[in-house]
C-alpha positions as CSV (number, residue, x, y, z in Angstrom):
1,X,-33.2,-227.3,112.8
2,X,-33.1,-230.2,110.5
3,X,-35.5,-233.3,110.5
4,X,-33.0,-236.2,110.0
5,X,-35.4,-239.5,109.7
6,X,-35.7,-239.3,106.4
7,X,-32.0,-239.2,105.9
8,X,-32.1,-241.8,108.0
9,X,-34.7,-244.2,105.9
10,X,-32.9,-242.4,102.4
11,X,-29.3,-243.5,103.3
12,X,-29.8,-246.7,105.3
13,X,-27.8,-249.6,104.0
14,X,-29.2,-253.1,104.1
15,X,-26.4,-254.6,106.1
16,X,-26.2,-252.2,108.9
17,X,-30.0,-254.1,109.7
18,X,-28.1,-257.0,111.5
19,X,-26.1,-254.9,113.9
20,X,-28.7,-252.7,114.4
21,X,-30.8,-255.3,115.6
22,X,-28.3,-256.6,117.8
23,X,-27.2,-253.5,119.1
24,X,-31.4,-252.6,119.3
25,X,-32.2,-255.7,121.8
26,X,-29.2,-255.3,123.4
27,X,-30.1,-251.6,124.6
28,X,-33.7,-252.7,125.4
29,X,-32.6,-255.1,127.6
30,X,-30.2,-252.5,129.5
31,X,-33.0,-249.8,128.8
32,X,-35.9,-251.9,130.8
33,X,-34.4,-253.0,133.8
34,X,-32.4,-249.4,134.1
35,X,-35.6,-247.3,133.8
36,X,-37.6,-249.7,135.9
37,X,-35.1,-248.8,138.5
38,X,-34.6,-245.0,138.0
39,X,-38.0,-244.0,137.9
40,X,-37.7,-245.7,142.0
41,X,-35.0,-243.1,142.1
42,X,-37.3,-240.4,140.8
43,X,-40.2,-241.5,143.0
44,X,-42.5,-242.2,140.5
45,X,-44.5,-245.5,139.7
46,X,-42.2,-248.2,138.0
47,X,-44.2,-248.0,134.6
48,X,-43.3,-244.5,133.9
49,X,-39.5,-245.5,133.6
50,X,-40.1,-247.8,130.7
51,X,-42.8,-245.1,128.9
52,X,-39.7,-242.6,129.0
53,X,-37.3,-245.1,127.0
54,X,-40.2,-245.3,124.7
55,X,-41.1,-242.0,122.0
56,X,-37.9,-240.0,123.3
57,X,-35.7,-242.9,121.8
58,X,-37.7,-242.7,118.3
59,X,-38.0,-238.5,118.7
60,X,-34.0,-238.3,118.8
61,X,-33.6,-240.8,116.6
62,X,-35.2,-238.6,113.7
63,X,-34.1,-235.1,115.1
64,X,-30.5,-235.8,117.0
65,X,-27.3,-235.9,114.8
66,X,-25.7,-238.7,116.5
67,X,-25.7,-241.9,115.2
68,X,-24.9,-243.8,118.4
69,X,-26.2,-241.6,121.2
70,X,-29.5,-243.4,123.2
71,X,-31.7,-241.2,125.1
72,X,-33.4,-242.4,128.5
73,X,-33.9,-242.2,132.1
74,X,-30.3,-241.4,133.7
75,X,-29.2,-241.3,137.3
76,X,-28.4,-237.4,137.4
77,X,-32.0,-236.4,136.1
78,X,-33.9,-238.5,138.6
79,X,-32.8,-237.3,141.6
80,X,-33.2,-233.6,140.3
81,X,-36.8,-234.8,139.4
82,X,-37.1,-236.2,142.9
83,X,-35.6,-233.2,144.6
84,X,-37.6,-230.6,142.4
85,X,-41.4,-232.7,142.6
86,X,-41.1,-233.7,146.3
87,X,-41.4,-230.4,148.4
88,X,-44.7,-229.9,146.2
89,X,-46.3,-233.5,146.5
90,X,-46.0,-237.5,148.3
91,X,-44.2,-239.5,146.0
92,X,-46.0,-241.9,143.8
93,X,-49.1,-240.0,144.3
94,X,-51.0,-238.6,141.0
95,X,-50.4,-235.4,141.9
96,X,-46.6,-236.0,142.0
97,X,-46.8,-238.0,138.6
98,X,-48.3,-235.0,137.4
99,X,-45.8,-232.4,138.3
100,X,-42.9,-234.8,137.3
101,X,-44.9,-234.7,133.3
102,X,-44.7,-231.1,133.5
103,X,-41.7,-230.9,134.5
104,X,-40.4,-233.2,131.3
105,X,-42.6,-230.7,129.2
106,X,-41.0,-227.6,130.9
107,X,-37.4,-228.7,130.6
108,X,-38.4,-230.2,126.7
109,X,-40.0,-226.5,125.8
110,X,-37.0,-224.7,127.5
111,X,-34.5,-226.9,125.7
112,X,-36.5,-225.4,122.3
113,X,-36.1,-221.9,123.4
114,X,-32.3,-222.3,123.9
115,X,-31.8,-223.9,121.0
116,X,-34.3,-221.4,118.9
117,X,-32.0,-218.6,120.2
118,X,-28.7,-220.6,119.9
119,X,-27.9,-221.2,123.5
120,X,-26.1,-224.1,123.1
121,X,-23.0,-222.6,124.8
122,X,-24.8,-222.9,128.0
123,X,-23.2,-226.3,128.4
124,X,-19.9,-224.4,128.8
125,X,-20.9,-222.5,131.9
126,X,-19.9,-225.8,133.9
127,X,-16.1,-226.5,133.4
128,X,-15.2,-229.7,133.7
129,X,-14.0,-230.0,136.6
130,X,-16.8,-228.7,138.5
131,X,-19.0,-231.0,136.3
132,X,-16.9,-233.6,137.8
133,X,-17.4,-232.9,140.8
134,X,-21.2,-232.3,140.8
135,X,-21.7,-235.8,139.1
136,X,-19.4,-237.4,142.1
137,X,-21.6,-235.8,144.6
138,X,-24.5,-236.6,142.9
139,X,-23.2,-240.3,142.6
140,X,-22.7,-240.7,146.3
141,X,-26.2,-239.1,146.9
142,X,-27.9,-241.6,144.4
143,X,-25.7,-244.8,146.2
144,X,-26.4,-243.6,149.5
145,X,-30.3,-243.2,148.9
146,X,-30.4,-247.0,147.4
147,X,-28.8,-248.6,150.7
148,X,-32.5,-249.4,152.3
149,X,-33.5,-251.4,149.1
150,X,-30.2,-253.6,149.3
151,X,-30.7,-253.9,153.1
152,X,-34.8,-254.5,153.3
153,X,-35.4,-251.0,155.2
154,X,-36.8,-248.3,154.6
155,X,-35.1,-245.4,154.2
156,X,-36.4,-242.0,154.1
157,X,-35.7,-239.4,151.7
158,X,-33.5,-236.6,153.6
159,X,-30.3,-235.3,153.8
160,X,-27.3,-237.6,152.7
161,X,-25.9,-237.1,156.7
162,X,-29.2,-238.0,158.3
163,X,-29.8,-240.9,155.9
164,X,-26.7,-242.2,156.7
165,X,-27.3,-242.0,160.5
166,X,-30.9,-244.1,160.1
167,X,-29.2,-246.5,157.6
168,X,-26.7,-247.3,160.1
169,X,-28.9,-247.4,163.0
170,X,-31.1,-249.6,160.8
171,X,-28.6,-252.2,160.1
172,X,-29.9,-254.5,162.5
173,X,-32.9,-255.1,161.0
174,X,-31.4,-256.2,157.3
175,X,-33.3,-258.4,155.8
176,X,-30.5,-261.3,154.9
177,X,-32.2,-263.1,152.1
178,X,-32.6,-259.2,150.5
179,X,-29.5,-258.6,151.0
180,X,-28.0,-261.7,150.1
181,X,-29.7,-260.5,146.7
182,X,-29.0,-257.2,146.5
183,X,-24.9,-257.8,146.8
184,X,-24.6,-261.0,144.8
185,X,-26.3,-259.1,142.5
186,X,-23.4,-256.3,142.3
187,X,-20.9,-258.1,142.4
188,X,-21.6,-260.2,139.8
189,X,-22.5,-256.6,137.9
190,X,-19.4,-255.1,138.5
191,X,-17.9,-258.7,137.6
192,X,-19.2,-258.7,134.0
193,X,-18.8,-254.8,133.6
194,X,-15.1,-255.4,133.5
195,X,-15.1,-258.9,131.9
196,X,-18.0,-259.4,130.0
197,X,-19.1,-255.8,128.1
198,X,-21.2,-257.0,125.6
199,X,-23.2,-258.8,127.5
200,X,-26.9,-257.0,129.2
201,X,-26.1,-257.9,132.7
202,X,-28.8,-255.9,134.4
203,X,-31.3,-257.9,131.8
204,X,-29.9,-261.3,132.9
205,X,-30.2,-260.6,136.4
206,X,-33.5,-259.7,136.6
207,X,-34.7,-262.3,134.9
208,X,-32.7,-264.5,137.1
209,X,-34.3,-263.1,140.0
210,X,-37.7,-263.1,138.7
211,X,-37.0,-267.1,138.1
212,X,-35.3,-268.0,141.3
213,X,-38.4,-265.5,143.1
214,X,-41.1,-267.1,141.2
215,X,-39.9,-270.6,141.8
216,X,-39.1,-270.7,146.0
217,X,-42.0,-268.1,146.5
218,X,-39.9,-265.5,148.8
219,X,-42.2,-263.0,148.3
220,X,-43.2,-265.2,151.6
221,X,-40.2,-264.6,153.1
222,X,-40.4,-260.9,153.2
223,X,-38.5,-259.9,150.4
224,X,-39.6,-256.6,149.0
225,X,-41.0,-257.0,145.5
226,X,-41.8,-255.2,142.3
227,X,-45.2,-255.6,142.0
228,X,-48.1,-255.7,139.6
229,X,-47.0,-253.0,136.6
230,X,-49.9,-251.9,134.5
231,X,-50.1,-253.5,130.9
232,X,-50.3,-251.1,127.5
233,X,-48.9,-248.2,126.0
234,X,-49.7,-245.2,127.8
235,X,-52.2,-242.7,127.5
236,X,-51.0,-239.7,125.1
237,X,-51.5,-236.1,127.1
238,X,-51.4,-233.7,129.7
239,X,-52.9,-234.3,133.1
240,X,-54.6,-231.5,135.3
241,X,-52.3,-229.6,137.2
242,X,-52.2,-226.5,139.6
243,X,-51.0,-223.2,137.6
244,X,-49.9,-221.8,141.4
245,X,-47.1,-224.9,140.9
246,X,-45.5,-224.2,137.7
247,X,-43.0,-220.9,138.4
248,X,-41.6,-223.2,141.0
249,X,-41.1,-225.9,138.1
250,X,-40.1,-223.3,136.0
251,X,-37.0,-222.1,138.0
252,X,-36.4,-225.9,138.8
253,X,-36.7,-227.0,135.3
254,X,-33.7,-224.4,134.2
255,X,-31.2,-226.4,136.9
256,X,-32.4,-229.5,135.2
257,X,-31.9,-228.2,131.4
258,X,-27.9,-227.4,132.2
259,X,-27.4,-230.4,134.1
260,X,-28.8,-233.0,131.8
261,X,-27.7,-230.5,129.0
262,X,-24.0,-230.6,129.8
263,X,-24.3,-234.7,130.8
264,X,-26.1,-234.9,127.3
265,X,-23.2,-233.5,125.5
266,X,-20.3,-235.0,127.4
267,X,-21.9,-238.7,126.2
268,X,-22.3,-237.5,122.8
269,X,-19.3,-236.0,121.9
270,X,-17.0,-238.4,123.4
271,X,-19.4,-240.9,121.0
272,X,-18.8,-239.0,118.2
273,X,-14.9,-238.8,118.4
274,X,-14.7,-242.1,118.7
275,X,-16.6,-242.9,115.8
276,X,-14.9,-240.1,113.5
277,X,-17.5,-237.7,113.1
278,X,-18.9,-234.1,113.9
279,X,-22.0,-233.7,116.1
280,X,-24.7,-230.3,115.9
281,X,-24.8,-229.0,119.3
282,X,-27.4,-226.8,118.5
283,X,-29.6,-229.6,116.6
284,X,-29.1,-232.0,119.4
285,X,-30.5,-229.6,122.1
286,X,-33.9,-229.0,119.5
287,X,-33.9,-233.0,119.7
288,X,-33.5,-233.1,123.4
289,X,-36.2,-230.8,123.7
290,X,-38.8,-232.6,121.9
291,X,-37.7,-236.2,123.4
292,X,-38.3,-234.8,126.5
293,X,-41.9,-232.9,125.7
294,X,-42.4,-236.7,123.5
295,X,-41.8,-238.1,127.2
296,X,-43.9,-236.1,129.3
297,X,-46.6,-236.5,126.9
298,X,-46.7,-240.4,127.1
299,X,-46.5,-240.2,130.7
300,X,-43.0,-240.2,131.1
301,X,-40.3,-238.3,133.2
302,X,-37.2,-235.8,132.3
303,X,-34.8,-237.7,130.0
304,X,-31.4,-237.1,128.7
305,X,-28.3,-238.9,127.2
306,X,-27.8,-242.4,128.7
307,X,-24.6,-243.1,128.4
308,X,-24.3,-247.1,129.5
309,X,-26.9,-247.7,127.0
310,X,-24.8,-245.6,124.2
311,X,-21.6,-247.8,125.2
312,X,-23.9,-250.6,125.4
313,X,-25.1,-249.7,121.9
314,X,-21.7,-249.1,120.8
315,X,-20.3,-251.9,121.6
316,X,-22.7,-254.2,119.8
317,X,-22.1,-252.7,116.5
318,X,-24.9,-250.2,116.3
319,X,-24.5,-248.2,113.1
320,X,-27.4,-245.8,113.3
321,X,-30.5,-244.2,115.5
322,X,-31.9,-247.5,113.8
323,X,-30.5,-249.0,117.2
324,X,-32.6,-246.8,119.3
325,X,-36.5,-247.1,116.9
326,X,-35.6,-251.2,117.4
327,X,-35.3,-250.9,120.6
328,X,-38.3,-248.4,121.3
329,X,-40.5,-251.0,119.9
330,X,-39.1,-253.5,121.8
331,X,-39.5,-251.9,125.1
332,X,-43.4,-251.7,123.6
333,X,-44.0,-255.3,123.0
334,X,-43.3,-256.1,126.5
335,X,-45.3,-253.1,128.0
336,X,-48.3,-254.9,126.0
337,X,-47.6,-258.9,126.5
338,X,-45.0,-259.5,129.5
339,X,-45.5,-257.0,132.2
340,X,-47.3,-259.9,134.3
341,X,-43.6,-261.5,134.9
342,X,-42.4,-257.9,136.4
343,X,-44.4,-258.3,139.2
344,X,-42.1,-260.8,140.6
345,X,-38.9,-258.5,140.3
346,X,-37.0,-258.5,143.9
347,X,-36.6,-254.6,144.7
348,X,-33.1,-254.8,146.2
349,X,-31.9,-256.6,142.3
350,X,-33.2,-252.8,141.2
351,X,-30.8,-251.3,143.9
352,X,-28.1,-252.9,142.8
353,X,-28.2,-251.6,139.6
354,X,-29.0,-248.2,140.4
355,X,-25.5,-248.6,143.0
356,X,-23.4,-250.4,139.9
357,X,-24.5,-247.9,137.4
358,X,-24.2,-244.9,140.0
359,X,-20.4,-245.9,140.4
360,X,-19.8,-245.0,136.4
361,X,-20.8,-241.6,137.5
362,X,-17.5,-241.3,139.1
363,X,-14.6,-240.8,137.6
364,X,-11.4,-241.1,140.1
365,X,-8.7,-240.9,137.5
366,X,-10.2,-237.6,136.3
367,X,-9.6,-236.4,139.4
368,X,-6.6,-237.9,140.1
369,X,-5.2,-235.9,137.1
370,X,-6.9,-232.7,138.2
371,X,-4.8,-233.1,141.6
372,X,-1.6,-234.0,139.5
373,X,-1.9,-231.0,136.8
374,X,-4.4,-228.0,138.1
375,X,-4.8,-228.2,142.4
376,X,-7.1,-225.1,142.1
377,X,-9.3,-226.9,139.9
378,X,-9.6,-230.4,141.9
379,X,-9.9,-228.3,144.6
380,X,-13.1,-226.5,143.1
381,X,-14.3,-229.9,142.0
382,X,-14.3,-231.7,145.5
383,X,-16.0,-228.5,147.0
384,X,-18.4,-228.7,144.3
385,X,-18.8,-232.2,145.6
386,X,-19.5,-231.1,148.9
387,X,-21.9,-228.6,148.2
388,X,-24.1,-231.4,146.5
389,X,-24.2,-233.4,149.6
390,X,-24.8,-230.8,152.0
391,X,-27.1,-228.2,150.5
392,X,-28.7,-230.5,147.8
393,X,-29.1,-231.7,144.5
394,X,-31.1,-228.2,142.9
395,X,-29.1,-225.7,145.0
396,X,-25.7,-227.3,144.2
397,X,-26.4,-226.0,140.4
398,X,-27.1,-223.1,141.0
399,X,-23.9,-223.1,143.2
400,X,-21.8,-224.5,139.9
401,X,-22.5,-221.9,137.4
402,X,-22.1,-219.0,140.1
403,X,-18.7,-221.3,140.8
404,X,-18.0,-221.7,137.3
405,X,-18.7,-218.0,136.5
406,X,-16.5,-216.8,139.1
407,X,-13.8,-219.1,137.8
408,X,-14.1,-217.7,134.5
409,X,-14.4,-213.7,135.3
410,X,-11.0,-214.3,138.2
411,X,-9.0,-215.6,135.0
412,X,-10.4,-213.4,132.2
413,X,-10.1,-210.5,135.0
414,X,-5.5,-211.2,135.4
415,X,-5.0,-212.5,131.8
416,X,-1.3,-213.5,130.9
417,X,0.6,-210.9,129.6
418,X,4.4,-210.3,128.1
419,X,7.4,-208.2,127.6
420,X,8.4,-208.1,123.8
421,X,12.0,-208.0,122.6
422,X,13.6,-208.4,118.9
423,X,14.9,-211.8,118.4
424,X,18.5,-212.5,116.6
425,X,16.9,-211.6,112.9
426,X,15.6,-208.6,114.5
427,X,12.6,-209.1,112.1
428,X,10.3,-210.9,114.8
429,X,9.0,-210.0,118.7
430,X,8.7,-212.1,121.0
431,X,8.2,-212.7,124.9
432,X,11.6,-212.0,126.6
433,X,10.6,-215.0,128.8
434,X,10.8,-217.8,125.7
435,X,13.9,-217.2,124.8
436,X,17.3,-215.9,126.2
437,X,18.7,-214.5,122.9
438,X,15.5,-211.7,122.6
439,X,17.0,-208.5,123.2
440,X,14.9,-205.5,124.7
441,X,15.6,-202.2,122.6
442,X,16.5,-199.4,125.2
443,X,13.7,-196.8,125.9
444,X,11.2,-198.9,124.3
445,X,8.6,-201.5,126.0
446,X,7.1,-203.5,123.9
447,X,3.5,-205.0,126.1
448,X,1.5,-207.8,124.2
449,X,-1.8,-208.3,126.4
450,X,-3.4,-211.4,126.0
451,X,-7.6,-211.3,126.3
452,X,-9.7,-208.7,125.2
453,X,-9.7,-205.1,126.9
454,X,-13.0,-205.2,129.0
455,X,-14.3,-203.7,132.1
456,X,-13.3,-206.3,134.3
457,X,-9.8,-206.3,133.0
458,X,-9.1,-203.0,131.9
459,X,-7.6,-201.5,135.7
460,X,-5.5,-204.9,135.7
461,X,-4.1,-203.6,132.1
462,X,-3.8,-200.6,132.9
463,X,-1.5,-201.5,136.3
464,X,0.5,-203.9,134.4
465,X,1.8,-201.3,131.7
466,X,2.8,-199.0,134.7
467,X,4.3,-201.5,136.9
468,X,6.7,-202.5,133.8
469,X,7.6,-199.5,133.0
470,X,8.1,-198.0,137.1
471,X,10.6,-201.2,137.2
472,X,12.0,-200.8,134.4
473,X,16.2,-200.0,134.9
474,X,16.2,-198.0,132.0
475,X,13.9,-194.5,131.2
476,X,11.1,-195.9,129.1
477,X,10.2,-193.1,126.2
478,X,8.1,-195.2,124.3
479,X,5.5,-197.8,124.4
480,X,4.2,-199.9,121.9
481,X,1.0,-201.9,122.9
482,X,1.1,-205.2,121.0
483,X,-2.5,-205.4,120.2
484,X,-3.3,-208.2,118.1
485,X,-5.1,-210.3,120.9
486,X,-6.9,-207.2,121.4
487,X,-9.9,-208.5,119.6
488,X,-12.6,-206.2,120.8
489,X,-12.7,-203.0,123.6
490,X,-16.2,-201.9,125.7
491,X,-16.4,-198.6,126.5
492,X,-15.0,-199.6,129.8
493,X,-12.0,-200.3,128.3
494,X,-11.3,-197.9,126.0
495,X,-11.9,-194.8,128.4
496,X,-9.2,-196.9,130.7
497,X,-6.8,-196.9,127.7
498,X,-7.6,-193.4,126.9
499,X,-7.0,-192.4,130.8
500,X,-3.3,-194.6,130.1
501,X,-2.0,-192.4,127.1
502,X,-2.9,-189.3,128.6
503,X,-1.0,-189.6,131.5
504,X,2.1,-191.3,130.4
505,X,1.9,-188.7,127.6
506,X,2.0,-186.3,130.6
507,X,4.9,-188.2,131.9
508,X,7.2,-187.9,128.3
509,X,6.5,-191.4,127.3
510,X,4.9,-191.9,123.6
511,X,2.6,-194.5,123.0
512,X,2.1,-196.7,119.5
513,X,-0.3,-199.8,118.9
514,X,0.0,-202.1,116.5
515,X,-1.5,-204.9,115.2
516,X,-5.1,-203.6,116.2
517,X,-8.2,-205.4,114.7
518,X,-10.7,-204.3,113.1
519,X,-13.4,-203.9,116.2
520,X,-10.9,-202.8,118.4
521,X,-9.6,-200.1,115.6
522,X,-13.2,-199.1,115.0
523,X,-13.9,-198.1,118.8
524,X,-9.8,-196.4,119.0
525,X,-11.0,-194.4,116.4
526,X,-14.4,-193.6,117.7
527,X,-13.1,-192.2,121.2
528,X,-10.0,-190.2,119.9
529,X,-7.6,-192.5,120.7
530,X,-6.0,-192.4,117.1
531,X,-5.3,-188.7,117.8
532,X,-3.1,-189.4,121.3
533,X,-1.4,-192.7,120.2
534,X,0.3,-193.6,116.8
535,X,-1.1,-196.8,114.9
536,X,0.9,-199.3,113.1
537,X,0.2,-202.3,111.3
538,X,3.0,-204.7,113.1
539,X,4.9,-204.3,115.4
540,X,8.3,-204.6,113.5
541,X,7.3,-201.2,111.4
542,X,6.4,-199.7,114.9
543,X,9.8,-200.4,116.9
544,X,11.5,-199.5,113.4
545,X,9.7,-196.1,113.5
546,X,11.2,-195.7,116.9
547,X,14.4,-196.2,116.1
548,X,14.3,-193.5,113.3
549,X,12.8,-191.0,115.6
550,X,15.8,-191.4,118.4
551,X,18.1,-191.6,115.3
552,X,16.7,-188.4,114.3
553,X,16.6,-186.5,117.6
554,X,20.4,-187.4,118.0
């Protein structure tokens, strides 16, 4: 682990100052209104969505090794916070503040212990695809849930089906001048999304609709409203909390870690490639884990990479984490002098936000690809999908790794494999399926397996060799086992391979490997095998050796 603010202050260059200012207020004014409205998501009182933008920006920005990545409140995170914290406790109550700060302590301490033990990798137990598909489901969910703010209902928090039943039997009672708010609102979003980047929409909007609230009064009219937010920083600590609660968190807190985890990563790497440089996966999960202990100390909720504040950030020229300590301290100044204008803040402008920047969680043309170039794996990413919306948020990871890990052990299980012959030079072997001109050398099979020789794998290897050679037109007599992707055995594995030799020893057929590695050599030599099968270093000096021996018999 590496502490990178003082490289930071050591290596800073006077005229990055004016971009990172730029980039700075620009990302506090995304940051505000965006938190405001996640920590709704998240059940939890407004405030705490602008104290988590706070320390876990200026915590990254001395631990993380990006130089554009801004850390926050993000749609994915809150509604696993919601769905982990509201079985346990009434949301908005203390006790359910409370839970939700442990839970942002948990999943910052587990974040530590996966990094201390370099667990990084974890992120690659969700492919892609099923990533994909979680984050879609998990869009819709997020949408969905928002529908009552935009409408002026209530909507209560259940499953995505039942919720869409009320909010359709509800639509009668929309509130017109809310929703004449809430949809202006996202259009004109989505409007200067596409047109108008650089510009902080959600900021101008809600300042707009403070204004046009404050000035016609339609708090009057029934419009929902903000409210009074408390003024200050907060309070630095730990609250009281009931020890019987916290293995529930803990097993919770692990869905959380992947999830944000993987979203984390995705954000910052595609950062990082597009600004030319390498990111430490390893030091970025130590810095995710203290932002988030930084924001469940100050009151705050889980965080993780926020990826319309990076673009946001990106876009504006940002040059270093200098972007995210400017706009910390922003976020700070109006906690202590302006949170009396907040109060004034229509609730369905907040919905509209949460609905325009829920939409970036999809990504159609992903899928579209998926569906063009792998129909297994857009298959697995809309039932991924579907699992989110039916059994929920939390369950629905647990379904992805099992998903993802049953992926991974049905391919590693049926690896691809080939037939050898000798090319034209006759110096080289290669698979008899890349090119017509390889020639097969009669009596001889030469079988290149591609993965290592595990326990999972090792029956699959060992029916392959025998089909070929049962099929085979001519009487095999020899076979060479191109080992050289062979990496590394079990036990497993080499008993299998032992089991092999024998019995097409038994059956007149001699067996050579060649091109072993060193792991894999070490364990052929430890079981015997080197006493039942010939080793070679390539495969050219083990087809030659062949050759000599029929030459010799004859």
């Amino acid at each position: 682990m590496k502490f990178n603010g003082l490289n930071l202050f050591k290596t800073y260059k006077k005229q990055w100052l004016s971009k990172d200012l730029i980039a700075g207020l620009s990302v506090a004014a995304i940051a505000m209104p965006v938190g405001i409205a996640y920590a709704g998501i998240a059940g939890l009182p407004l405030q705490t969505g602008l104290y988590s933008c706070i320390l876990p920006m200026i915590i990254y920005a001395l631990f993380g090794s990006s130089r554009q990545l801004i850390v926050g409140p993000d749609s994915a995170t809150c509604i696993l916070v919601a769905a982990a914290i509201s079985p346990l406790a009434a949301a908005g109550s203390d006790s359910y503040v409370s839970l939700s700060i442990m839970l942002a302590l948990m999943t910052g301490i587990l974040s530590i212990v996966f990094a201390v033990f370099r667990l990084d990798f974890i992120a690659n137990f969700l492919s892609k695809p099923i990533l994909n598909g979680y984050l879609n489901g998990l869009a819709i969910s997020i949408i969905v849930g928002q529908f009552g703010k935009v409408f002026g209902f209530d909507l209560k928090p259940q499953g995505i089906f039942r919720m869409l039943y009320e909010f359709f039997s509800k639509i009668p009672d929309t509130h017109l001048t809310t929703f004449a708010f809430g949809l202006t609102v996202f259009i004109l979003l989505r409007v200067f999304k596409k047109f108008l980047p650089v510009l902080p929409a959600p900021f101008l909007f809600v300042a707009a609709g403070i204004i046009i609230v404050y000035l016609f009064d339609l708090g009057k009219s029934g419009m929902s409203l903000v409210g009074s937010i408390p003024s200050g920083f907060p309070s630095i600590g730990i609250p009281a909390f009931d020890l019987s609660e916290t293995g529930d968190l803990f097993v919770k807190s692990l869905g959380i870690v992947l999830i944000s985890y993987c979203s984390f990563m995705l954000t910052n790497k595609s950062f990082a490639a597009k600004n030319g440089y390498q990111i430490n996966a390893n030091q970025d999960l130590y810095a995710l884990g203290f932002a988030n202990i930084s924001s469940g100390l100050s009151q705050g909720f889980v965080i993780s990479g926020a990826d319309s504040r990076t673009a946001v950030a990106d876009n504006a020229g940002g040059k270093s984490q200098m972007t995210s300590i400017i706009a910390s301290l922003i976020i700070v100044m109006v906690l202590l002098f302006f949170t009396e204008t907040l109060k004034y803040l229509p609730v369905a402008i907040l919905g509209a936000i949460v609905i325009s920047a829920s939409i970036g969680l999809f990504n159609f043309e992903y899928l579209k690809n998926l569906y063009l170039v792998s129909r297994p794996e857009f298959y697995l990413a809309v039932i991924t999908s579907l699992c989110v919306l039916t059994i929920g948020v939390l369950p629905a990871v647990i379904f992805a790794v099992c998903l993802s890990l049953l992926v991974l052990l049905a391919r590693a299980s049926k690896p691809h494999d080939a037939i050898l012959g000798r090319s034209v030079d006759k110096n080289t072997y290669i698979d008899i399926l890349e090119d017509s001109g390889v020639k097969s050398i009669p009596g001889l099979l030469i079988y290149r397996f591609d993965a290592q020789l595990l326990f999972f794998n090792a029956d699959y290897f060992r029916e392959r060799i025998n089909h070929y050679i049962n099929k085979s037109e001519d009487k095999i007599d020899c076979l060479i086992i191109d080992a050289e992707t062979i990496v590394l055995t079990d036990i497993t594995g080499a008993e299998i391979l032992s089991e092999l030799i024998t019995g097409l020893n038994n059956r007149g057929v001699t067996v050579y490997i060649a091109r072993s590695k060193f792991k894999f050599n070490s364990m052929i030599y430890k079981t015997g095998i080197d006493k039942k099968a010939k080793i070679f270093r390539t495969v050219h000096e083990a087809a030659d050796h062949y050759l000599e021996t029929i030459k010799n018999n004859s």
